[in-house]
N, C-alpha and C positions, 0 to 999 in steps of 0.2 A: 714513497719515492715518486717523484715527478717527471714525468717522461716531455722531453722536449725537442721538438725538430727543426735542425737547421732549415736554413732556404734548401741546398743543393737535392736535399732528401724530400723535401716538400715539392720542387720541381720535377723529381721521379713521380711524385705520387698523382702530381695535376697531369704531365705527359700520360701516364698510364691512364685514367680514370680518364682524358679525355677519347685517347683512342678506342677505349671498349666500348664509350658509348658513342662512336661513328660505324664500328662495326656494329653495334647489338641496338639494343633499345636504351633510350633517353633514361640516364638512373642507373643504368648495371655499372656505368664505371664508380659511383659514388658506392654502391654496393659493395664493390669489390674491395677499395680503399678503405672502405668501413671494416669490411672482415681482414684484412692486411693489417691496419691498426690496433684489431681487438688480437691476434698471432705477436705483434709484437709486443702489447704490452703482457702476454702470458712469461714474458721474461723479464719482466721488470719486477726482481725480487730484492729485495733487501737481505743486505749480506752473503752475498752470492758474488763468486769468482768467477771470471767468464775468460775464455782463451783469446789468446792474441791472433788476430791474422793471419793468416797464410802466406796472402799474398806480401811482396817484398813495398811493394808502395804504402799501402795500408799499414801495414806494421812500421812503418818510420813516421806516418805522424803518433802512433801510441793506439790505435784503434784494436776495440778489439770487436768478432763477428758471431752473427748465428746468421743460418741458413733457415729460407721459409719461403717454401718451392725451389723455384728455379731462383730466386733475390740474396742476396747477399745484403746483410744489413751491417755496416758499420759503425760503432758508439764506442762513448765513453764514458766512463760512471765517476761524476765529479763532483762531489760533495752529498746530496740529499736526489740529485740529478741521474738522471737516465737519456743520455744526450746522442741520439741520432744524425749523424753526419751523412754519409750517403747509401742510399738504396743504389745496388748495383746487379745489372742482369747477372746471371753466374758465370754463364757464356762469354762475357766480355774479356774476365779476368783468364782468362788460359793465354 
C-alpha cells in the first residue's frame, strides 16, 4: 500500500518541523516529521478497516482518523492508496 500526502497535510508537517527548529536546534524539526511519518505509516496496513471520524466536518468528506499524540490524522484508503488529507492539532477540533 502507498501512503500519499495531500498539500493541506504536508503544510502541517513544514509549519511544524519549521517551528521546533526555531525553538530547538537546526534538524529536530526534520527529526521530528521523520518519526511522525514512520507513526503513521505503522497504519498503513493492507486490508484493514479503520473508523470514521468523529468530528462532524471530517466525517462528511468520508475521512476516516487515527490519533498519534496530540494530531489527528485524517485519510482515505482508495484503491492500493493510503491518502492523508489533514494533520490536525487535537485541541482545535473540540
Amino acid at each position: 500500500m502507498k501512503l500519499i500526502f495531500k498539500e493541506p497535510a504536508l503544510k502541517t508537517l513544514r509549519l511544524q518541523r519549521d517551528f521546533l527548529d526555531s525553538k530547538n536546534t537546526i534538524g529536530s524539526g526534520n527529526r521530528y516529521v521523520l518519526k511522525f511519518k514512520d507513526s503513521i505509516k505503522s497504519f498503513v496496513q493492507p486490508n484493514t478497516q479503520y473508523a470514521k471520524c468523529n468530528n462532524t466536518v471530517l466525517l462528511k468528506f468520508g475521512y476516516s482518523c487515527v490519533t498519534i499524540g496530540k494530531w489527528i490524522v485524517a485519510f482515505k484508503i482508495e484503491e492500493d492508496n493510503f491518502i492523508i488529507y489533514e494533520i490536525i492539532l487535537g485541541s482545535l477540533l473540540q
